[in-house]
N, C-alpha and C positions, 0 to 999 in steps of 0.2 A: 332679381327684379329687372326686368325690362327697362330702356331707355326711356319710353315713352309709353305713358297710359293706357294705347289703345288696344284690343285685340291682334293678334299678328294675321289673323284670317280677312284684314280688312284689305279687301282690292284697293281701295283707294289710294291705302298708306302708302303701299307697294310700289303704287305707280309714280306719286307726288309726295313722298313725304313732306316739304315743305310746305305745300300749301294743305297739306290734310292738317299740319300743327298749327297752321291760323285759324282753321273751323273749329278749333276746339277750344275748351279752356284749360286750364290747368291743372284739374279733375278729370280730365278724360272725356268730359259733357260737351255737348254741341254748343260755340257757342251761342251767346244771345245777343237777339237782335232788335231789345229795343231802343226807342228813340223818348226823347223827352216829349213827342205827340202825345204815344203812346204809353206813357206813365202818367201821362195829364188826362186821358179819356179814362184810365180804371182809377185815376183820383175822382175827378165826377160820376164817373157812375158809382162808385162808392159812396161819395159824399151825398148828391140827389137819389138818395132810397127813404127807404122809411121813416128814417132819423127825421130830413127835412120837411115830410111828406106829412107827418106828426108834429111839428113844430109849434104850427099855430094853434092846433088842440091843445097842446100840454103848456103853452104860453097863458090860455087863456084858463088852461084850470089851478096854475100857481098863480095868474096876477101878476103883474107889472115888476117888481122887487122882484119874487121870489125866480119869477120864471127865466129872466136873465142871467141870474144870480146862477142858479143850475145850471145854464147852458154854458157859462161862462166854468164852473166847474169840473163839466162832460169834457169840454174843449181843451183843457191843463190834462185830466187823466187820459184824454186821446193821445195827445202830444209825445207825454211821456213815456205812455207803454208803448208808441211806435218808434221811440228813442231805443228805450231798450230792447225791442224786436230786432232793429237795425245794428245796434250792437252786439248783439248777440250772432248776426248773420258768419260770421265766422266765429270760431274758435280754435285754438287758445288763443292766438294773435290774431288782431284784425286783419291784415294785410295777408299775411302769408298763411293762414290755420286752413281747418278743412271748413267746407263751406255745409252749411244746415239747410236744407232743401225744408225743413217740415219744422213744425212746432216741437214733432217727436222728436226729430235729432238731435232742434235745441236742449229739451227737458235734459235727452242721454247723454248731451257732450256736457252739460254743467252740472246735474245733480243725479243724474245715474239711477239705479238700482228701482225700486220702485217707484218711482215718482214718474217714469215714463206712464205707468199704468195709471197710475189718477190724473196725471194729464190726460190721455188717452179715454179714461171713463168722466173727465171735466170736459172733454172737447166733444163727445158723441152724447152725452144729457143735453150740451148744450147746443148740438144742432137739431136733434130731435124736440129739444122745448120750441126751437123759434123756427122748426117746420110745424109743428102742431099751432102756435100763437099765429103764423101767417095762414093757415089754413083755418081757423075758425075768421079769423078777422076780414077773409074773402068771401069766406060764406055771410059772414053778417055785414057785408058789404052789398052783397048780391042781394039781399034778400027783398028788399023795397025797390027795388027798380025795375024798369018795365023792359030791358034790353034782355032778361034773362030768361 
């Protein structure tokens, strides 16, 4: 195995090695270059979509009690399964393991075998449900207004 990650065909290496092993990371990938700006704009745009956008309909069809009560629920199981997404971002060691680009890697590096596949057939039902649920919900959005 090679000293270093990269391909040997890379000009760059060749010329600088030292500064071609600070553009990387530890995996061989370029590194990354965000900023805590830029993890706060895909937290808001995450956060102001649908979910928020829904709020006050679904506030107003559980009722005062109930509807906080739930949101206040959604908010603990958000928490928690981004707890353990971020956990899971490496394996077997946090620090030092191979790093999980994808859900699939996670599934492979902790429960292997088949389970990649029903992640894999859990992850594309469930984006094909909620492109089909935002695709009727625009059309019956559209349909009373005079802009269309």
């Amino acid at each position: 195995m090679p000293a270093h990650p990269f391909p040997k065909s890379s000009m760059y290496l060749d010329q600088n090695p030292e500064a071609a092993l600070k553009n990387f990371d530890d995996d061989g990938r370029q590194k990354r270059t965000g900023t805590w700006v830029t993890a706060s704009a895909h937290i808001i745009t995450a956060v102001i979509g649908s979910g928020v956008l829904s709020l006050a309909w679904a506030i107003a069809q559980l009722g005062w009690v109930a509807g906080p009560a739930v949101l206040v629920a959604f908010s603990m199981i958000t928490y928690l399964t981004a707890t353990l997404l971020a956990d899971c971002y490496r394996s077997p060691d946090p620090v030092t393991g191979k790093r999980n680009y994808t859900y699939m890697d996670v599934v492979k590096a902790h429960l292997g075998g088949n389970n990649v596949k029903f992640c894999g057939l859990a992850q594309y039902g469930n984006l094909v449900g909620v492109s089909i649920g935002y695709t009727i919900t625009a059309s019956i959005s559209m349909v009373g207004n005079d802009w269309c």
